[in-house]
C-alpha positions in Angstrom: 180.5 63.5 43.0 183.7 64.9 41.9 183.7 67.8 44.9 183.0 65.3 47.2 185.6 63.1 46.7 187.9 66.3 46.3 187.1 67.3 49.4 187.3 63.6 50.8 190.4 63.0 49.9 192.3 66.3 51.0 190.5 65.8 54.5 191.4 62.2 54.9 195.2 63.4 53.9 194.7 66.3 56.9 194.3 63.5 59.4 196.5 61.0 58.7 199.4 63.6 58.6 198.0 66.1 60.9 199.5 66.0 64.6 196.5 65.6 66.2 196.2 61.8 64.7 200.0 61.3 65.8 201.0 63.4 68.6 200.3 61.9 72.3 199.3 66.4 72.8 196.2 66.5 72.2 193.0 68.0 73.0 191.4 65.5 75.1 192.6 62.6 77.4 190.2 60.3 75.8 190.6 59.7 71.8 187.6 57.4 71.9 185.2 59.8 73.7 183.9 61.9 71.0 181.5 63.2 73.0 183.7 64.6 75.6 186.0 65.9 72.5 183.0 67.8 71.1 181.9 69.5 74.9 185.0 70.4 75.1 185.2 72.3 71.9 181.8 74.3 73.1 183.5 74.7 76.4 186.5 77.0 74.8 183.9 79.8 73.6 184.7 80.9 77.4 188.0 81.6 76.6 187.7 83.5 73.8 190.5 84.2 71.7 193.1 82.1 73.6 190.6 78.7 72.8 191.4 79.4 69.0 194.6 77.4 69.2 193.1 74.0 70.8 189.8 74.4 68.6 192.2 74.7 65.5 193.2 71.0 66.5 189.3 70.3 67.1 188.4 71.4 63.1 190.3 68.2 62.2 189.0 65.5 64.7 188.1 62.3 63.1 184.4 62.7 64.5 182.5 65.0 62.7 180.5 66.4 65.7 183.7 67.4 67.1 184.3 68.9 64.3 181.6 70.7 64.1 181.4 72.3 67.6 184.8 73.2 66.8 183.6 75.3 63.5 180.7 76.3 66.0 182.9 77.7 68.4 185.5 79.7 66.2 182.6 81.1 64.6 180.8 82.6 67.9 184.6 83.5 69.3 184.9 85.6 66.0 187.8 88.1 64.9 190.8 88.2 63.0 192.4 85.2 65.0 190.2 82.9 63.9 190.9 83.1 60.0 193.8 80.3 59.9 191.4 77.7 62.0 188.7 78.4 59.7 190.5 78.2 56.8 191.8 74.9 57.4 188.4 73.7 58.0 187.2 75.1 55.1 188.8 71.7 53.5 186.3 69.4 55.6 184.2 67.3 53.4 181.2 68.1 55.4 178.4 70.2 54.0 177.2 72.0 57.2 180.7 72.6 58.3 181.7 74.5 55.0 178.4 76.8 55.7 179.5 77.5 58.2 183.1 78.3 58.0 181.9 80.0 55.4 179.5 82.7 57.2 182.4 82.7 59.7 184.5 83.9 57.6 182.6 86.4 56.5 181.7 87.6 60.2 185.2 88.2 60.8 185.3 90.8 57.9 181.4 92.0 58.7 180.8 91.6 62.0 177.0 90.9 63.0 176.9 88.8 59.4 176.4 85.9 61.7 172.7 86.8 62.5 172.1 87.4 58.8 173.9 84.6 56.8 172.1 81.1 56.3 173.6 79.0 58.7 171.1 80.0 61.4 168.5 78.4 58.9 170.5 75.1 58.2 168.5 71.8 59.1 170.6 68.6 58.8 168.9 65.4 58.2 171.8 62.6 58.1 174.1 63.5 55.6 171.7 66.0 54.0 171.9 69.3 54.7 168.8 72.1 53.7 169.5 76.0 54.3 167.6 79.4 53.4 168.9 81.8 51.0 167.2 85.4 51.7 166.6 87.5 48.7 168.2 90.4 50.0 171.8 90.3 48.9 173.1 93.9 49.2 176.0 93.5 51.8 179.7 93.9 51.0 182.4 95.7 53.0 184.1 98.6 53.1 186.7 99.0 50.4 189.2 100.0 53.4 189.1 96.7 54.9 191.5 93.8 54.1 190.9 90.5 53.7 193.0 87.9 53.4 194.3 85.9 50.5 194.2 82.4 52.2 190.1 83.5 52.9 189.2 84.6 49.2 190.7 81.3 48.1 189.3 78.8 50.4 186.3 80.7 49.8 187.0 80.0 45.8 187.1 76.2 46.7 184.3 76.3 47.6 182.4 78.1 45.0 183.5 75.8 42.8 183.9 72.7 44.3 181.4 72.6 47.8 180.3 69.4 49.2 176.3 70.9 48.3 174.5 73.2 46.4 173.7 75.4 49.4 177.7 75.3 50.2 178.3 76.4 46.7 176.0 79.1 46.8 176.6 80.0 50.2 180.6 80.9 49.6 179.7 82.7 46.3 177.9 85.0 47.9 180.3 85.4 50.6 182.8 86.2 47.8 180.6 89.2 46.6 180.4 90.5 49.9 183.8 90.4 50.8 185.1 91.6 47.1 186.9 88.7 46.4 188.3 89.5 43.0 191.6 86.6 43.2 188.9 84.3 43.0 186.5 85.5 39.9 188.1 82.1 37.7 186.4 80.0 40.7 182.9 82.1 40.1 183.1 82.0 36.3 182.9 77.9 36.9 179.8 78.4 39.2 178.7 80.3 36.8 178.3 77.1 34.8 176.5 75.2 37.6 173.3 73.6 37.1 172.1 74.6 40.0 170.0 78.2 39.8 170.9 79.8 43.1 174.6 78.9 42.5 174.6 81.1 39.6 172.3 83.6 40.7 174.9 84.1 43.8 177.6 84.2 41.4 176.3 86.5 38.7 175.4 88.8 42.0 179.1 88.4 43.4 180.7 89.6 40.1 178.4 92.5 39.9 179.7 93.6 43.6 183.4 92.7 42.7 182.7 95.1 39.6 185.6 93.5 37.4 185.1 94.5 34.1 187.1 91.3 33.0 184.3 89.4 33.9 182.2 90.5 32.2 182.1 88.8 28.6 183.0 85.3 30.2 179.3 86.0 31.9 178.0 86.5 28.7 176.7 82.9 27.8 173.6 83.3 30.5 172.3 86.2 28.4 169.7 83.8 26.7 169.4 81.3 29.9 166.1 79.8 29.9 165.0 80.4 33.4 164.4 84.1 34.0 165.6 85.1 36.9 169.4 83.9 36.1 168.7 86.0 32.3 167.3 88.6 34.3 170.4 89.1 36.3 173.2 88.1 33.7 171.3 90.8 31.8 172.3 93.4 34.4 175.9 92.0 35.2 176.5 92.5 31.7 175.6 96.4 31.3 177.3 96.6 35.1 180.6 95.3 34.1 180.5 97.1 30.9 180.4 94.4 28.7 180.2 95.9 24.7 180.9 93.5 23.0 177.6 91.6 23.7 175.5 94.7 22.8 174.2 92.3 19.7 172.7 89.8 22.2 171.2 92.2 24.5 169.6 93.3 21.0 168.9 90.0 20.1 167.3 89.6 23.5 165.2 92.8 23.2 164.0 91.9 19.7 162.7 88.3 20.4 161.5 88.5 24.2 157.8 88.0 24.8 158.7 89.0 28.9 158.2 92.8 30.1 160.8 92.1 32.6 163.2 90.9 30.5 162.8 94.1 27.7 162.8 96.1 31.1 166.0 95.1 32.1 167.5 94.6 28.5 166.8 98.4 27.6 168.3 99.3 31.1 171.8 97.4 30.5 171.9 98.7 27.1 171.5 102.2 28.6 174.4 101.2 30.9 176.4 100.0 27.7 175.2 103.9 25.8 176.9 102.8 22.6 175.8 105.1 19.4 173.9 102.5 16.9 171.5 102.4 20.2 170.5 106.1 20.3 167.4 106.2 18.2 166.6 103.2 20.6 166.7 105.5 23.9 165.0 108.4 22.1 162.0 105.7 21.0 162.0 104.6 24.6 161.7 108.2 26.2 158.0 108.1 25.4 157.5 104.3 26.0 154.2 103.5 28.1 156.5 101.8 30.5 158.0 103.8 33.2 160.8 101.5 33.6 161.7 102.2 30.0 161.1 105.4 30.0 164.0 105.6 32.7 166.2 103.3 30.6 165.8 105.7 27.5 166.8 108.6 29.8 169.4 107.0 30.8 170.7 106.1 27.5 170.8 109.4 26.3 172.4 110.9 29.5 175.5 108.5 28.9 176.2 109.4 25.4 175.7 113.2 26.2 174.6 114.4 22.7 173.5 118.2 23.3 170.4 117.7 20.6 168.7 115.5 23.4 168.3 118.0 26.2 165.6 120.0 24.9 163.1 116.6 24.9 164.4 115.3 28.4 163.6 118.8 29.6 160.2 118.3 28.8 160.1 114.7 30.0 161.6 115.5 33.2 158.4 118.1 33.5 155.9 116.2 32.6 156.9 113.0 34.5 155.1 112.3 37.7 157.0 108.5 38.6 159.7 109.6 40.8 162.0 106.8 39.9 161.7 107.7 36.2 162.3 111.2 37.1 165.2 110.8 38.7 166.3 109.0 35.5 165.6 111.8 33.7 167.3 114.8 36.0 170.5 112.1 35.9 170.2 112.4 32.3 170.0 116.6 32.3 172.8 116.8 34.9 174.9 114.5 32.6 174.3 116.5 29.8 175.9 119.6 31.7 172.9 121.1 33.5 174.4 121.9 36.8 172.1 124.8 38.1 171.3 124.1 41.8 167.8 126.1 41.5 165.1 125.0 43.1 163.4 122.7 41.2 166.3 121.6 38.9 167.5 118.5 37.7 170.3 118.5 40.0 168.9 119.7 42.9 166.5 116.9 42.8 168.6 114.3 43.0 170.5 116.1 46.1 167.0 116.0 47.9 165.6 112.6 46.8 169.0 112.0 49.3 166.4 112.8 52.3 163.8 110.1 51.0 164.5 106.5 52.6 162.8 104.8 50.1 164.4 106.2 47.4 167.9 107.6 48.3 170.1 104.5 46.7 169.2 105.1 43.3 169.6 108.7 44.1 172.9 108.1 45.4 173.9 105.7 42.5 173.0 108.6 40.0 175.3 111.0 41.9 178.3 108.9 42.0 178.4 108.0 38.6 178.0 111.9 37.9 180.8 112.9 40.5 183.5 110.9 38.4 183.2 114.2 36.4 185.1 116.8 38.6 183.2 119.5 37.5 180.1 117.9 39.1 182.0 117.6 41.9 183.1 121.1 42.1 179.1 122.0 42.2 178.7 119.5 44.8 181.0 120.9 47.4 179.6 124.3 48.1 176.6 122.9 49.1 177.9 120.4 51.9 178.4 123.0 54.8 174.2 123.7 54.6 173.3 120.1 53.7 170.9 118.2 55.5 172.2 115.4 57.9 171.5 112.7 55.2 172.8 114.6 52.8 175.9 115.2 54.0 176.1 111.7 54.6 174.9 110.5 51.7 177.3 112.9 50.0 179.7 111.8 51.8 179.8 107.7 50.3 179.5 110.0 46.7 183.1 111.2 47.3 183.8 108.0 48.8 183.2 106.1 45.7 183.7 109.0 43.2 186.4 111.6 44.4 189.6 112.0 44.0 192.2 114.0 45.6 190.2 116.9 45.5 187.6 115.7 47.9 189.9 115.0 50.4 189.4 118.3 52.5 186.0 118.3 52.1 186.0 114.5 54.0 188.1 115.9 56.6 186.0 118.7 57.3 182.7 116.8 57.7 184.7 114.0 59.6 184.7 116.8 62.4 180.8 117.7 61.9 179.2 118.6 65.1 176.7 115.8 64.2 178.2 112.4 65.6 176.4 110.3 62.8 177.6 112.2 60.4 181.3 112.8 61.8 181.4 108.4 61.8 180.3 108.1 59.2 182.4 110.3 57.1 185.3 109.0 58.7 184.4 106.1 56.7 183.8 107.2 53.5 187.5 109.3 53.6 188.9 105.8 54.8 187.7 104.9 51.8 188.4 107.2 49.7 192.5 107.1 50.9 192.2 103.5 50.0 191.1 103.7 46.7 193.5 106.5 45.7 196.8 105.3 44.4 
């Protein structure tokens, strides 16, 4: 009730001092013909960018279908010029309106999100508005590409104050995917939503922003009582770091009765790798679980005492799950094994790189290791004779990972014979320049 009439309100002020409800200049002869208003609205798709500054007037009409061919419009016109139109209508009270503005804004930063986001599944019934989250949530741009302020925090509004449930959802997720860090304060509220998919989408967008401040204010949802939200605070927490609710994760691991949840609570713990929790990863090296198995691998590969190599050598031999294995090999690499043989630990996360299937947690592995520059310094010998996906994959490694160091190793594969990989590592040294101060 309360974002409604938020909403309401700063609308209603838009019009009556807006100078589209005062000037004689506007948009259509007819104030009374809505209908005309809104056709005319569609009609300005045609002329691309140079309709944005008529539709901007449109986003504040008094009808709502106006309104809403207006949003329509900016949305399939698309690009940069479209941001302050959108943003202004991301203050309409309107459900379907702020889905939308919402995926458009998003579009403009990711283009092609349009075809993706869940405003091609919205279904309006009066004032009601229903729309389809997908559980694939895994987009988020470049960390080259700016967006702009004004965006992130109408986006914020949004997340913490949208007309609907969907709406609030809808712009938290588009604040993960466009790393919208200036507005974690308005996530940390959704975060206390009653609404599941509202914090689900928030939990999710803090893990993407990957602000480590977040991270205890997240911390209440470790015992939530539906699953899937524990399930995912469980994993924000080790994400962002978040030591000082080791205890509860314990606490959690001690009294849960669901394999998914001790699944998930070894793994963040693992992430966390504090030392009271080391005869926990050696116990869970030879658990009957695969998944835990991989957690207690983990474990011990973060805290990188020498005593544990000799028993992950033999668990890396005698394990056949290739997800667990590559656990394990993460584990020996971490722990200073950097032999490129054959069969070692190492090289077996360089060729899992090749595997579809399989490559992202292969890739995650990697960059975590390549923060250490004398993994790094293994790793760039073998780029000149890597496989296309390798070198690709590598590639988004010393994106994420590198420092100055990789720098001439991105410019030289930027000019690789292979087109695919040429673009792509353009890309990953954009990145890479970005992230270094």
């Amino acid at each position: 009730m309360k974002s409604n009439l938020f909403f309401a309100l700063t609308f209603t002020s838009l019009l009556t001092f807006s100078p589209l409800a005062r000037s004689q200049d506007q948009p259509a002869s007819n104030q009374s013909d809505a209908k005309q208003r809104a056709r005319a609205a569609r009609d300005l798709v045609k002329q691309g960018q140079d309709g944005v500054p008529t539709l901007q007037r449109y986003v504040t009409d008094t009808d709502l279908g106006v309104r809403l061919e207006a949003v329509k419009a900016l949305d399939d016109i698309g690009g940069p010029k479209t941001v302050d139109a959108l943003v202004l209508a991301a203050r309409d009270p309107d459900p379907e309106i702020q889905i939308r503005v919402t995926d458009g804004l998003v579009n403009v930063y990711l283009p092609g999100y349009l075809k993706t986001g869940i405003s091609g599944t919205l279904q309006r019934v009066g004032n009601s508005v229903k729309a389809k989250f997908t559980d694939t949530n895994d987009q988020v741009i470049d960390a080259y590409v700016e967006v702009r302020p004004e965006a992130i925090t109408a986006l914020g509004h949004l997340a913490a104050a949208g007309a609907s449930v969907e709406s609030r959802a809808n712009a938290c997720r588009a604040l993960g995917i466009l790393r919208g860090g200036a507005a974690i304060p308005d996530l940390v509220e959704a975060l206390h939503s009653k609404d599941n998919q509202t914090m689900y989408e928030a939990l999710i967008a803090l893990q993407k922003i990957r602000d480590v401040s977040a991270g205890p204010r997240a911390a209440f949802l470790l015992h939530d009582l539906e699953e899937k939200i524990q399930l995912t605070a469980i994993e924000t927490t080790g994400l962002l770091g978040n030591r000082e609710a080791e205890p509860d994760l314990r606490d959690v691991l001690d009294h849960t009765h669901s394999a998914k949840v001790r699944r998930a609570a070894t793994a963040s713990l693992a992430m966390l790798a504090v030392a009271p929790d080391h005869a926990l990863f050696q116990k869970s090296l030879t658990d009957n679980d695969d998944a835990i198995r991989a957690a207690g691998a983990e474990g011990l590969g973060r805290l990188k005492d020498p005593t544990d190599r000799a028993a992950l050598d033999k668990a890396f031999t005698n394990e056949h799950k290739l997800n667990t294995r590559l656990s394990m090999a993460f584990a020996l690499v971490s722990l200073g094994n950097l032999d490129m043989g054959e069969f070692s630990p190492f090289r077996y996360l360089i060729n899992t790189l090749n595997l579809r299937s399989y490559r992202g947690v292969a890739l995650s592995f990697l960059t975590e290791l390549a923060r250490d520059m004398t993994v790094r310094q293994a790793l760039y010998p073998l780029l000149p004779r890597a496989t296309k996906d390798e070198k690709i994959q590598l590639g988004i490694v010393l994106s994420r990972s590198g420092e100055k160091d990789s720098l001439p190793y991105l410019e030289t594969l930027q000019m690789d014979p292979d087109p695919e990989v040429a673009q792509e590592s353009i890309r990953s040294l954009r990145a890479l320049r970005a992230r270094l101060p």
